[in-house]
C-alpha positions, 0 to 999 in steps of 0.5 A, spaced: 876 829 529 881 830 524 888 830 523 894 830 519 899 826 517 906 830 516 912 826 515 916 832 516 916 836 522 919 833 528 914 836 533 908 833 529 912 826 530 913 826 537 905 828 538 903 823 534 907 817 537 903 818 543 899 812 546 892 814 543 895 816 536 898 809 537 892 805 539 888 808 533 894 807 528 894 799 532 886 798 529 887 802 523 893 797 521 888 791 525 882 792 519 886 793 513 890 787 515 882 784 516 880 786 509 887 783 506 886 776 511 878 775 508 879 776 501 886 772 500 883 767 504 877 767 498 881 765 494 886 759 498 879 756 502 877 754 494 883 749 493 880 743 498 874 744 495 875 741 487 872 734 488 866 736 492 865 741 486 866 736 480 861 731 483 856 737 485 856 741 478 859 734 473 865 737 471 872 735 470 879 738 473 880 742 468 873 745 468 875 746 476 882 749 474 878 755 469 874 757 476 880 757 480 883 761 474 877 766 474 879 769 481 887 771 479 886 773 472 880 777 474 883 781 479 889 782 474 885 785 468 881 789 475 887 792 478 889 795 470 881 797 470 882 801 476 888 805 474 883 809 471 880 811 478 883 809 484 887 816 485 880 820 483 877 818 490 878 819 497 881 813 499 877 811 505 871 811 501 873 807 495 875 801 500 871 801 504 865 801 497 870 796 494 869 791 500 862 791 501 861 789 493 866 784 495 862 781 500 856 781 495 860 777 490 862 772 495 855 772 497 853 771 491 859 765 490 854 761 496 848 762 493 850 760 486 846 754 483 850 752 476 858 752 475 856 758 470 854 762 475 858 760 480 864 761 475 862 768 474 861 770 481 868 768 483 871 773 477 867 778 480 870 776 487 876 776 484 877 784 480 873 786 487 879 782 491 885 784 486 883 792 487 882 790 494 890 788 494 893 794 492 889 799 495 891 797 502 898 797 500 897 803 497 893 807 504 899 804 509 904 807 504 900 813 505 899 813 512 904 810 515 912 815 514 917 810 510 922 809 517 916 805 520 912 802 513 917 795 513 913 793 520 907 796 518 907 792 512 909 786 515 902 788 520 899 788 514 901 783 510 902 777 516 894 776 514 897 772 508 900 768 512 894 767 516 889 765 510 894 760 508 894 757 514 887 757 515 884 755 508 884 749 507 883 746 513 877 751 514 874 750 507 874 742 509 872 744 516 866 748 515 864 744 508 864 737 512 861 740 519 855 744 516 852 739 511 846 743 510 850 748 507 856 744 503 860 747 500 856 753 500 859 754 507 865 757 507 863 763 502 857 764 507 863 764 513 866 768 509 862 773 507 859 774 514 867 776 517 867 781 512 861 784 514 865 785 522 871 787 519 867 792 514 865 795 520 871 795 524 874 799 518 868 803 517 870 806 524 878 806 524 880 808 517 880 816 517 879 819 511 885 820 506 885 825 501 892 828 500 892 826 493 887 829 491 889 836 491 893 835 485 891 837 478 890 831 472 892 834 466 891 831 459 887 825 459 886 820 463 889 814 459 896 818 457 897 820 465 896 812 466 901 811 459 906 816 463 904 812 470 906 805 466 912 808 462 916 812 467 923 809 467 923 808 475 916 805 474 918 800 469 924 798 473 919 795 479 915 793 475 921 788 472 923 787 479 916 785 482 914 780 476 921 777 478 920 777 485 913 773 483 917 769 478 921 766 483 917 764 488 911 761 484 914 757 479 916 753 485 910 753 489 904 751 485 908 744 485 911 744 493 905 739 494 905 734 488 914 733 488 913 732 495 909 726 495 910 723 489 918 724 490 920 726 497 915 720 499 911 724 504 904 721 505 899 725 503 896 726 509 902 731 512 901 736 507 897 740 511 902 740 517 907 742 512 902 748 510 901 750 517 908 750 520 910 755 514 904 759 515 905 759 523 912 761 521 910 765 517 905 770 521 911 770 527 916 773 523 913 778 518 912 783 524 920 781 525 921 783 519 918 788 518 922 791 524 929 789 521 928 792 514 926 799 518 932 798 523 937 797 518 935 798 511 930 795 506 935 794 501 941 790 506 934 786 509 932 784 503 938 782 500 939 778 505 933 774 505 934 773 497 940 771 498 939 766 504 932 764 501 936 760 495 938 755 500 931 752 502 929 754 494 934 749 491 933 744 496 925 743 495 927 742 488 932 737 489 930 733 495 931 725 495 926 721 499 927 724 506 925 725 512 918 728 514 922 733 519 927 735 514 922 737 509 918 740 515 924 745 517 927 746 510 919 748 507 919 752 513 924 756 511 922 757 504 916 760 507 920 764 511 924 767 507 921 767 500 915 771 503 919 775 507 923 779 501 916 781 499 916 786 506 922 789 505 921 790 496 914 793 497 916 799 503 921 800 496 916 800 491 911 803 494 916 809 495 919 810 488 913 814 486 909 821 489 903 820 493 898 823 488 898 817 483 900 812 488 894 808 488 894 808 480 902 806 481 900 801 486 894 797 481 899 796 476 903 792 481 898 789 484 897 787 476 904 786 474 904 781 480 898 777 479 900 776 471 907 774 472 905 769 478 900 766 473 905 766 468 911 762 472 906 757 474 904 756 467 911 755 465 913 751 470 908 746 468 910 746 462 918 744 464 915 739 469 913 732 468 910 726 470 913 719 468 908 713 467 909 711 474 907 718 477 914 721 479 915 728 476 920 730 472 925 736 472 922 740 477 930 741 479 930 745 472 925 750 475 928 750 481 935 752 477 930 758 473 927 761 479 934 762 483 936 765 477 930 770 477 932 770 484 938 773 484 936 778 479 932 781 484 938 782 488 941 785 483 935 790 481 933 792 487 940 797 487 936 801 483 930 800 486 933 803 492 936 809 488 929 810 485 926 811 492 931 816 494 929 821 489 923 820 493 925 822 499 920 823 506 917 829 503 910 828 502 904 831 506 899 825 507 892 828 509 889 824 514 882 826 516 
């Protein structure tokens, strides 16, 4: 059966909010939001893992900060390599062909029997993951009309939420109840809820080729230079590396400031986690809904401005109570997080659908670079005094305002770019 997609014609519309149409467009949205859940859970179920690798393999903390590491800078050097053919494919086939290779390099992680070897598998991991990332992002802006993207992004990107709250207690689960696997388990459980969920999209995701009706001219490296450069590309790029900034300069270090400064047992940090997480999932739908009923500009306004609140007072906390901290840090969760629904349905339509898997790569880069970057940064304001409480945490929380409130004041253009690309866009779906 095929069909077609048309963000136009009124009477197209109406056909396709019929029930059936709404079911397959629930299960489509259900198994890009899978692929999503499964490779971002990859990288979290890795944190509470460290001491059971550095007893394992003998290496120190830094060696397990590189295999940490590995993951992120792979998928962002991955999703620039992928600019080279993402829009050259039919975007069902390339998905579906990408997670199946992420399923062997996940496989791979649990079979790995040095630190070399495993290192290298979590890189491969890694660039199959990050291309993942942004082709999802890329076939919901395709498939789904601007006026409801906000909450199928908001579908899509719950998955997030999900893997942050099941991977570190999952990791620790799975690692401490099965010892015959060890640490090997959670890649093993991984990799076998991502064959269920390759199937679940190898059934539901339609094919979608709209964007291979046009024509490249010229190289493929100065369409690409053209792609990078465009003046309203250039300006969500700037925006969504400020977005990551404000948020990943502070979170990294969430956990260490909170025990070492607030005077939070260690053992609540995982509750910590899952009520934000749990938040998290409830309120990205809503969200999402919001920015399509009243504007992805105005939402995300909003959320940008109110997430400065929780933002500043995590980064300044004196010793306070656990059920103080358990609300703010919800509250950061929520916010923070939610300004990405709204910014990524304005993103998504600053440029034409035939080299928006191209345009998606480079942001899914743009955002894995410059998160790694604030994390870094971050690490060098930050300090430890000799009897372990940190320092200047509150000037990164100072900086990451600034970079918050730029976003509100870039997002202005954003939208303006947006609307020059307005709903016209024929997206073929068989």
């Amino acid at each position: 059966m095929s069909y077609t997609l048309n963000h136009v014609k009124p009477a197209l519309n109406k056909i396709l909010s019929g029930p059936e149409v709404k079911m397959r467009e629930r299960f489509f949205l259900l198994a890009l939001a899978g692929i999503q859940f499964t490779h971002i859970l990859d990288f979290m179920i890795m944190m509470p893992l460290g001491p059971e690798f550095i007893r394992v393999f003998n290496i120190n903390t830094h060696q397990f900060g590189l295999l940490l590491s590995s993951y992120t800078f792979a998928a962002a050097v991955a999703g620039i390599f992928a600019t080279y053919y993402i829009d050259r494919f039919e975007r069902r086939q390339l998905l579906l062909g990408l997670y199946a290779c992420f399923i062997v390099a996940t496989l791979a992680c649990a079979i790995a029997p040095s630190y070399e070897a495993l290192f290298i598998a979590r890189a491969f991991a890694g660039a199959f993951g990050g291309i993942l990332g942004s082709l999802v992002q890329t076939i919901v802006a395709d498939a789904i009309p601007f006026e409801r993207r906000g909450k199928a992004l908001g579908t899509v990107m719950a998955a997030f939420s999900v893997s942050t709250v099941a991977g570190v207690p999952l990791g620790l689960f799975l690692a401490n109840h099965i010892p015959s696997l060890g640490w090997r388990a959670p890649f093993v459980f991984i990799a076998l809820v991502s064959t269920l969920i390759l199937y679940l999209g190898y059934r539901n995701i339609p094919k979608i080729s709209g964007h291979l009706d046009h024509v490249h001219e010229g190289s493929r490296f100065t369409q690409i230079y053209r792609i990078l450069t465009a003046p309203q590309h250039l300006k969500a790029f700037i925006f969504m590396a400020f977005i990551m900034i404000t948020g990943f300069s502070v979170i990294p270090y969430i956990a260490l400031y909170l025990t070492t400064n607030v005077g939070i047992n260690n053992s609540y940090i995982s509750l910590i986690y899952l009520c934000g997480g749990v938040a998290t999932l409830m309120s990205s739908r809503f969200i999402g809904h919001m920015a399509d009923k009243y504007g992805k500009v105005k939402v995300f306004r909003v959320l940008a401005v109110v997430s400065l609140i929780p933002l500043i007072v995590t980064t300044n906390l004196p010793v306070t109570p656990l059920w103080l901290v358990l609300i703010n840090s919800t509250a950061f969760f929520i916010l923070v997080s939610g300004r990405m629904i709204p910014a990524m349905a304005m993103v998504s339509q600053v440029v034409d659908n035939k080299i928006r898997g191209t345009f998606m790569s480079l942001v899914g880069s743009v955002q894995m670079l410059s998160s790694g970057i604030a994390s870094v940064v971050a690490g060098a304001v930050v300090t430890i005094r000799p009897d372990g409480m940190m320092e200047h945490y509150n000037l990164v929380g100072y900086g990451a305002a600034i970079c918050g409130l730029l976003t509100i004041w870039l997002v202005g253009y954003i939208h303006s770019d947006a609307k020059m690309h307005p709903v016209k866009n024929k997206e073929q779906i068989k």
